[in-house]
Residue, then its C-alpha position, 0 to 999 in steps of 0.5 A: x129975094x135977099x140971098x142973106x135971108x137964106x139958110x142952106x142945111x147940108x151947106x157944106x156937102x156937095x150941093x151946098x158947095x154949088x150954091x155958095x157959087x150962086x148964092x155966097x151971101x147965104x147962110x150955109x149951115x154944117x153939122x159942125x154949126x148945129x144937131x139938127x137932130x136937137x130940138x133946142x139946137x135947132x130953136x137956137x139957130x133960127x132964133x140966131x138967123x131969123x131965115x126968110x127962106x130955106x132950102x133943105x138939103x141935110x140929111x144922113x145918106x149913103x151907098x148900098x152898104x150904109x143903108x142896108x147896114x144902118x136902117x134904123x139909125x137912116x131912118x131915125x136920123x133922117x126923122x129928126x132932121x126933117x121935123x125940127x127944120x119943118x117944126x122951126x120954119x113953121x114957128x118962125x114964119x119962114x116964107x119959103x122952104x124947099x127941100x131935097x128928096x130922092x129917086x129912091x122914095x119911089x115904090x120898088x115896083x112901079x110904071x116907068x118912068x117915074x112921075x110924081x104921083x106914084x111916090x106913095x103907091x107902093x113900098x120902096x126897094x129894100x135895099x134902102x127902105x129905111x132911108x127912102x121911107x124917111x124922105x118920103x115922111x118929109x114929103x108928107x110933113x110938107x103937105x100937112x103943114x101946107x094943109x094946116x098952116x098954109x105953109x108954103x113949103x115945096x120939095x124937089x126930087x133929083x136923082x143921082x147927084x155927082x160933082x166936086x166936094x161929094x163924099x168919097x167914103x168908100x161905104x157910106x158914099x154913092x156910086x160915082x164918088x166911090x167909083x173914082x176913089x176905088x179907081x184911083x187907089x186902084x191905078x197908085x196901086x197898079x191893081x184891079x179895083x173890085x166894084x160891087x155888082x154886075x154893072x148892069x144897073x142904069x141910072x140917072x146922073x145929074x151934076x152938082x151945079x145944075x141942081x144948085x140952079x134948079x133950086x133957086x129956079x124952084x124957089x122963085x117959080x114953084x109954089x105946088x104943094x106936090x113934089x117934082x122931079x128935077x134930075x137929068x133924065x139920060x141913062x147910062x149903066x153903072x159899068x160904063x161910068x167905070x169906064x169913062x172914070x177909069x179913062x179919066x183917071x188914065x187907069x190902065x189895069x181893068x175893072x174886076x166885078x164881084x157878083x155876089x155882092x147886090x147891084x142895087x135897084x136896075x133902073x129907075x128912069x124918071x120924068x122931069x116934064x113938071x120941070x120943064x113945063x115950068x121953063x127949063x130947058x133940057x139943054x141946061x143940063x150939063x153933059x154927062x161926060x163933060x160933068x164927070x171929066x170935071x169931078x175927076x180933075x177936081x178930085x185928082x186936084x184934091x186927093x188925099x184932102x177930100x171928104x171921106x178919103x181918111x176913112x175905109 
């Protein structure tokens, strides 16, 4: 596989980054380089390129807030993106694509845990349906021009991605990136960050880097037309990662809950057997507080000059 005949969407986001160390010969595409949300743009680019292979990581994404905030916008955004790369690399004859889903396509009400039969088996929790609603069309456009075109197009479902280069916006960011930023103002201002919720919440975390390689993993040993779930299946609960962060950061005032504010879905525990019967192993993950330490010192390292931290 020519890694020049690459094209990575969402380039420049926080996976995107992983990868330029794996595959720096790849074409990394920007929002800044194309609208992926403009047919024509769209046309132009892989006319320009010619890619051979894609891996599909650019979507509009955010926390609780951004996605209860912007249904509409989530899901129209989202639409667009998804249909003109899939159109373009089904017009093209790409070879390959894989692209990027998300834990939160999986219905709201579901057995535990989750496996990838059950993505379309019920609606998705409602503080994020929009968005959830508009990867899992990407699932289906997949499959249809699989079914149709013999498209050899694949997707991947990880679960809370964490590491360096994430964005640190505080509304329209995930829970660990706005965690160390809060934290971190926090401790310049020696006062209690307020967090959202309760901190009860379990969820799965997986570093940046390794799904990097799970990607190329993918790319050369899965050609299924069903999704498959990669992410690091170990829980820990939303305040304990406050803890590690606030430890990390030698942040010494405490941690201030506000209950009235929605904690999110309580736990959505995934299976990555499909995965690991392909040949990856549990061991190649990376620990949890060894990938966090390691986002913490990226980000006291960069701080005011990361994404999102110019903006409220």
């Amino acid at each position: 596989m020519n890694a020049e005949r690459i094209l990575v969407t969402g380039g420049s986001g926080m996976v995107g980054q992983a990868l330029k160390e794996i595959i720096p010969a790849a074409i990394f595409l920007s929002s800044r380089d194309c609208d992926l949300r403009a047919t024509d743009e769209v046309e132009q680019l892989f006319e320009k390129h010619k890619p051979e292979y894609i891996i599909h990581l650019a979507a509009r994404v955010g926390g609780v807030k951004a996605n209860m905030s912007y249904l509409g916008d989530f899901y129209y955004d989202n639409i667009l993106i998804n249909t003109n790369v899939l159109q373009a690399a089904h017009q093209h004859q790409v070879k390959k694509v894989i692209s990027v889903l998300s834990t939160c396509i999986y219905p709201d009400k579901v057995s535990y845990p989750l496996t990838e039969e059950q993505i379309h088996l019920g609606p998705p929790h409602s503080s994020n349906f929009a968005y959830a609603y508009a990867k899992r069309m990407l699932d289906v456009q997949s499959r249809a021009y699989r079914m149709q075109h013999g498209c050899n197009f694949i997707t991947a479902v990880p679960n809370n991605l964490y590491g360096p280069h994430d964005n640190f916006h505080l509304e329209d960011s995930h829970v660990i990136p706005a965690l160390i930023r809060k934290i971190w103002e926090a401790k310049k201002a020696g006062t209690t960050p307020e967090l959202w919720g309760d901190g009860t919440p379990l969820r799965e975390f997986t570093y940046s880097g390794d799904i990097a390689k799970i990607l190329i993993f993918l790319l050369e040993n899965y050609n299924d037309e069903y999704p498959i779930n990669i992410g690091n299946t170990e829980e820990i609960t939303i305040s304990k990662v406050a803890e590690k962060i606030s430890y990390n950061l030698e942040h010494t005032h405490g941690l201030r809950w506000d209950i009235t504010k929605p904690s999110g879905q309580y736990k959505k525990p995934s299976n990555n057997d499909r995965l690991l019967n392909l040949g990856w192993q549990r061991s190649d993950y990376t620990d949890f507080s060894t990938g966090l330490k390691t986002m913490c010192d990226w980000f006291i390292e960069n701080y005011p000059n990361v994404r999102g931290s110019n903006e409220k």
